[in-house]
C-alpha positions as YAML, in Angstrom:
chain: A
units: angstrom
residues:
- id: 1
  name: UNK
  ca: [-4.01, 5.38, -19.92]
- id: 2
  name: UNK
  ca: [-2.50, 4.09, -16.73]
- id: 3
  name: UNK
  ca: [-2.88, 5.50, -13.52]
- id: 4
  name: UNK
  ca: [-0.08, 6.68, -11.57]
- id: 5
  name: UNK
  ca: [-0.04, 8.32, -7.98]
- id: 6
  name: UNK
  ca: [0.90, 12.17, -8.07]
- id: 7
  name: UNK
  ca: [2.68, 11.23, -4.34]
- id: 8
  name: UNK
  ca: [4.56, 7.89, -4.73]
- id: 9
  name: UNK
  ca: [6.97, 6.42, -6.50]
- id: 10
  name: UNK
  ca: [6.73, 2.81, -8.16]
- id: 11
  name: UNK
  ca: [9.97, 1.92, -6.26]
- id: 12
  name: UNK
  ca: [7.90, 2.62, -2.85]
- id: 13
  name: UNK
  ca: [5.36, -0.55, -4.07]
- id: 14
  name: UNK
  ca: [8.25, -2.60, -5.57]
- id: 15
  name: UNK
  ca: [11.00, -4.91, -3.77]
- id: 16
  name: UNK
  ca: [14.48, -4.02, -4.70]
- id: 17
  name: UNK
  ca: [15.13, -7.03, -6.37]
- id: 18
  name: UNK
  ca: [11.98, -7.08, -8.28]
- id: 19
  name: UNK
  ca: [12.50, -3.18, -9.47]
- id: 20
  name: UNK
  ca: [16.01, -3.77, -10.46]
- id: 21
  name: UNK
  ca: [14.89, -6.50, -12.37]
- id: 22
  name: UNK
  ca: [11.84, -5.32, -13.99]
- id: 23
  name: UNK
  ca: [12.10, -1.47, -14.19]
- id: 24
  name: UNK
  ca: [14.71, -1.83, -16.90]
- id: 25
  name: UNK
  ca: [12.98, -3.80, -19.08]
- id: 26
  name: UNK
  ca: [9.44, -2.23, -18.42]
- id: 27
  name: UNK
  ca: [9.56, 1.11, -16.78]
- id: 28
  name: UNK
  ca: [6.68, 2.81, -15.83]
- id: 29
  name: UNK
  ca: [4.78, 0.16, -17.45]
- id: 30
  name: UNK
  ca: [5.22, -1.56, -13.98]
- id: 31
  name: UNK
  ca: [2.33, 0.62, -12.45]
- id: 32
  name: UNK
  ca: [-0.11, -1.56, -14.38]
- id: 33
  name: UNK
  ca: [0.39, -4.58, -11.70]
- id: 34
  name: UNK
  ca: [-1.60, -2.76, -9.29]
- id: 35
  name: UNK
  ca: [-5.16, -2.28, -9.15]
- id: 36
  name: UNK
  ca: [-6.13, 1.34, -9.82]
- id: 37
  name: UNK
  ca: [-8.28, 1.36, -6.49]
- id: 38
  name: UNK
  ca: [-5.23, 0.63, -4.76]
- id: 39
  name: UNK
  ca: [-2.97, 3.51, -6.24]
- id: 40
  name: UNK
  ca: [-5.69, 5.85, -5.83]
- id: 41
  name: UNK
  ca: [-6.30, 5.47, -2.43]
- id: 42
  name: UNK
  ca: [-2.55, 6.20, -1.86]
- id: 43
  name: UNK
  ca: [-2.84, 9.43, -3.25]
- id: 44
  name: UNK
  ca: [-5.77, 10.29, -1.47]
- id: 45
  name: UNK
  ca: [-4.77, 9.39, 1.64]
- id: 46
  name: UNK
  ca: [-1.55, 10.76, 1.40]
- id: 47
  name: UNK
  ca: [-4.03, 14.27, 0.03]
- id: 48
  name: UNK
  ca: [-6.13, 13.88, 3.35]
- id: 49
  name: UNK
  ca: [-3.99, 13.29, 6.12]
- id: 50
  name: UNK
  ca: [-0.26, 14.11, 4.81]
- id: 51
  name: UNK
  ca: [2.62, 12.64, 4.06]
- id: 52
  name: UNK
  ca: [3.28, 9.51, 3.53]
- id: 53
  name: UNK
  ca: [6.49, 6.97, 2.45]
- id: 54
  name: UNK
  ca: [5.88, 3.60, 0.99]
- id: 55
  name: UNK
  ca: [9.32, 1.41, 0.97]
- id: 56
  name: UNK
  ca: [12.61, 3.14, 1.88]
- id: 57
  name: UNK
  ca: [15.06, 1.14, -0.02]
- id: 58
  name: UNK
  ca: [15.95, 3.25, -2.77]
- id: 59
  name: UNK
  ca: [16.85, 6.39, -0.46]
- id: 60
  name: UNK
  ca: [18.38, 4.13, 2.55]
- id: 61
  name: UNK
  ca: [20.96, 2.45, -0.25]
- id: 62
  name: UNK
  ca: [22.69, -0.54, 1.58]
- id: 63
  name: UNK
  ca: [20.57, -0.87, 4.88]
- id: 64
  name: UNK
  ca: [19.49, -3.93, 5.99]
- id: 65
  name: UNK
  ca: [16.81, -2.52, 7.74]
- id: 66
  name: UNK
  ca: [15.12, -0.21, 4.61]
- id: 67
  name: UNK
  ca: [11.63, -1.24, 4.11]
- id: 68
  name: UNK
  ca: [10.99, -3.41, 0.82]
- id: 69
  name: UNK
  ca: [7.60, -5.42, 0.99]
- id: 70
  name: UNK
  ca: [4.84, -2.71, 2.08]
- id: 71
  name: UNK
  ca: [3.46, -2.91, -1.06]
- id: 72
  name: UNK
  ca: [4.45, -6.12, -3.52]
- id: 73
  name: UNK
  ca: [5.01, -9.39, -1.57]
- id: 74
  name: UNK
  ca: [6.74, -12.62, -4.11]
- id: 75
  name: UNK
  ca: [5.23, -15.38, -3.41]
- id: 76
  name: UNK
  ca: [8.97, -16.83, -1.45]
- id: 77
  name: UNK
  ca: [8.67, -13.69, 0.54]
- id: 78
  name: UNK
  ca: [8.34, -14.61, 4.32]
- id: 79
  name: UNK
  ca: [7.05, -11.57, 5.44]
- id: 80
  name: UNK
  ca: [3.61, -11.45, 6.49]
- id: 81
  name: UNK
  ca: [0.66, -13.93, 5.78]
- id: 82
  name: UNK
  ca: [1.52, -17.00, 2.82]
- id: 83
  name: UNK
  ca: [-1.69, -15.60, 0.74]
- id: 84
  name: UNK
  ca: [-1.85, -11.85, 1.88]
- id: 85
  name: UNK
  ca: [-3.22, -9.61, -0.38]
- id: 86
  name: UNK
  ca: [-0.03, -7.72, -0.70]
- id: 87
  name: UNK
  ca: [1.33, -10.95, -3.13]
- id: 88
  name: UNK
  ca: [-1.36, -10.18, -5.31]
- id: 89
  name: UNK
  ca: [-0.56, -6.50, -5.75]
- id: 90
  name: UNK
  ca: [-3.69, -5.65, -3.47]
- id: 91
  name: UNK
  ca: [-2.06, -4.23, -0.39]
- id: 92
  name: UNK
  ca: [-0.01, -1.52, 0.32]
- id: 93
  name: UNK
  ca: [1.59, -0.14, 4.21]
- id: 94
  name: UNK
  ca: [2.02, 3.72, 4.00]
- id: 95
  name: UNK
  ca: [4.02, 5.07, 6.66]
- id: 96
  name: UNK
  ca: [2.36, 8.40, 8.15]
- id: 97
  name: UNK
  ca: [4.43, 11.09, 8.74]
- id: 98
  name: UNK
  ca: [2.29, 14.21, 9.71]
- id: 99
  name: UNK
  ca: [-0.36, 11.83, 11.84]
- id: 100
  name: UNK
  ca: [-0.44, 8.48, 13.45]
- id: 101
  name: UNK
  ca: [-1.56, 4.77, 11.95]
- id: 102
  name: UNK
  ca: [-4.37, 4.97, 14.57]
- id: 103
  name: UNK
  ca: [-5.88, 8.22, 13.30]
- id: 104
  name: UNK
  ca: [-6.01, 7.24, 9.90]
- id: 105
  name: UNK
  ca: [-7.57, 3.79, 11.12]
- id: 106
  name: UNK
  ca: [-10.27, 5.52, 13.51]
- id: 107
  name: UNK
  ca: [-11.24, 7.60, 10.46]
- id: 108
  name: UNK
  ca: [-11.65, 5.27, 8.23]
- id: 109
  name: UNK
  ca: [-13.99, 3.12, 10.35]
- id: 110
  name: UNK
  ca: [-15.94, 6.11, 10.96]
- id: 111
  name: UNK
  ca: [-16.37, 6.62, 7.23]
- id: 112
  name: UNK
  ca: [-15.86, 3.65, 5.50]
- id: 113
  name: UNK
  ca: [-17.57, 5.27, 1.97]
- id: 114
  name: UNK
  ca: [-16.26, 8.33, 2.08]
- id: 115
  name: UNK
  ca: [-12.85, 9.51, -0.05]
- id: 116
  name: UNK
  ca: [-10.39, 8.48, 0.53]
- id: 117
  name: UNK
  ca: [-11.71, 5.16, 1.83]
- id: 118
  name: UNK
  ca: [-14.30, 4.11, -0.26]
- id: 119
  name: UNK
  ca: [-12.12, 1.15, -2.07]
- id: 120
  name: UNK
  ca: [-11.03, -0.01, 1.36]
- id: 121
  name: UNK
  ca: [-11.78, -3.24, 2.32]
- id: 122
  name: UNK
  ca: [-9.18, -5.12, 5.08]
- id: 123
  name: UNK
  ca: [-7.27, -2.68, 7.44]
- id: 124
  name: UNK
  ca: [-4.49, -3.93, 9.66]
- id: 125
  name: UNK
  ca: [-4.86, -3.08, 13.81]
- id: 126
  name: UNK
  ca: [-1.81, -2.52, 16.40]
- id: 127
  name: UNK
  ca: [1.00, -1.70, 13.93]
- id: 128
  name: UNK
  ca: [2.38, 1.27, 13.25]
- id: 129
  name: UNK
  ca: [2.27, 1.94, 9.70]
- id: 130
  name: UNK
  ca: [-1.41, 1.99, 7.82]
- id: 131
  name: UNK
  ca: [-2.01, -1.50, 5.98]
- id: 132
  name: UNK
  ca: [-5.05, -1.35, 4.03]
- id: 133
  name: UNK
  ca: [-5.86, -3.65, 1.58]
- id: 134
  name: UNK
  ca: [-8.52, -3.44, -1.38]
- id: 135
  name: UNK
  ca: [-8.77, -7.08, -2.15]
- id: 136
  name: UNK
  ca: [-12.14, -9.47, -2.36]
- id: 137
  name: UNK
  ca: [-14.10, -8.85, 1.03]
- id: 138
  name: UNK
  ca: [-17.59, -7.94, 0.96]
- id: 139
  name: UNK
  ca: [-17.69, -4.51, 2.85]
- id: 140
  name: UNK
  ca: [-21.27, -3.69, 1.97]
- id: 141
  name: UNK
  ca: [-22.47, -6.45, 3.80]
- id: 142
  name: UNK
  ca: [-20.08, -7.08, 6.41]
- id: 143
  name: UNK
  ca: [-18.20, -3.64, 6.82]
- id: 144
  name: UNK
  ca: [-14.24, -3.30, 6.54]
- id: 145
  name: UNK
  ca: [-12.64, -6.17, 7.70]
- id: 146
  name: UNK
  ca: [-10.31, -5.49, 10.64]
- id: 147
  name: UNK
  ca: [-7.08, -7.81, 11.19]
...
């Protein structure tokens, strides 16, 4: 069975043009592009420390300025790094709404292992929303990486 977040909606991990395209054809078959350590952590971050909103697009219909990469990057995307983790489905940039980037961030350096940030790996410093990222870093041995 797939996994899908009780919080978000696969439009909040999808790019408008890449939804449009593909939701049609596949539906909520989509959800199986991203890693299930990703998708949980979503939910239980958004269960620990409130809500949360993924991309905007779909609600802010026709603004240039809606949100549509903070989860899936394309590859001819020119937002953020050329091989970021979020091209790979392994990223995702919750906005907090009931607490601040930095408290989430100073929580889960405190407790790296604990729930909801056990399948955390990268975090992103000095930006507003809360990047994390559960791609191929060695936390055991080196900790969460901080970028």
């Amino acid at each position: 069975m797939t996994f899908k977040p009780q919080h978000f909606e696969l439009y909040e991990f999808l790019p408008k043009s890449f939804y449009e395209q593909w939701y049609p054809v596949h539906g909520e078959k989509l959800w199986r592009l991203f890693p299930y350590e990703l998708l949980w952590t979503a939910d239980e971050l958004r269960a620990k420390h409130g809500r949360m909103i993924g991309n905007d697009w779909y609600w802010r219909k026709g603004d240039p300025d809606a949100n549509q990469y903070r989860g899936y990057r394309p590859f001819y995307c020119h937002v953020g790094a050329k091989l970021s983790d979020h091209k790979f489905f392994r990223a995702f940039d919750p906005m907090p709404i009931d607490t601040t980037a930095d408290a989430i961030r100073w929580d889960c350096l405190q407790h790296p292992h604990e729930t909801p940030y056990k399948y955390i790996t990268v975090i992103e410093e000095d930006v507003p929303w809360f990047h994390y990222s559960v791609g191929n870093h060695n936390k055991k041995l080196e900790g969460i990486r901080v970028i």
